[in-house]
N, C-alpha and C positions, 0 to 999 in steps of 0.2 A: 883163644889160645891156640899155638900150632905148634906141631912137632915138639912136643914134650910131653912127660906126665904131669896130669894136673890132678891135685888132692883139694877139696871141699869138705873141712870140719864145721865152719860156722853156717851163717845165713846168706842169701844171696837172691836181694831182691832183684830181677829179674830175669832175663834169658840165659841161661847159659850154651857157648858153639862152641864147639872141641873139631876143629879140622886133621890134630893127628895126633898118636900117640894116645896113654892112658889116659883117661876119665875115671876117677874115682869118685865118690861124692857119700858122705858119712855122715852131712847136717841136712839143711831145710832150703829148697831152692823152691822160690814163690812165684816163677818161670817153667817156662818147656825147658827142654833139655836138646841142643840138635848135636846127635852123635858121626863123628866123621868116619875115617879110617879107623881109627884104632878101638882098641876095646874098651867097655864101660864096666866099670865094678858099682853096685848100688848097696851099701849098706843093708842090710834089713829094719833098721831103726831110724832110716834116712826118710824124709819128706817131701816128696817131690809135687809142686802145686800143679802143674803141667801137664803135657804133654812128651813121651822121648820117642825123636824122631832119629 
């Protein structure tokens, strides 16, 4: 995803790359997480199987 915000309620079998803009993420990502420019919001109740780079 680039140059947007992006929201994550559900599941997300594998990587997720954020090059800009919001990352949000509220469910289970069973991946790293690679964070770009912009900011990461992480749920507290969110599952992150990975690594956030």
């Amino acid at each position: 995803m680039e140059n947007g915000s992006v929201e994550i309620y559900g599941e997300v079998e594998g990587e997720v790359h954020n090059h800009g803009g919001a990352l949000k993420i509220y469910g289970r990502v069973n991946g790293s997480v690679y964070k770009g420019a912009g900011m990461i919001v992480i749920h507290p109740t969110a599952l992150i199987g990975g690594k956030i780079y």
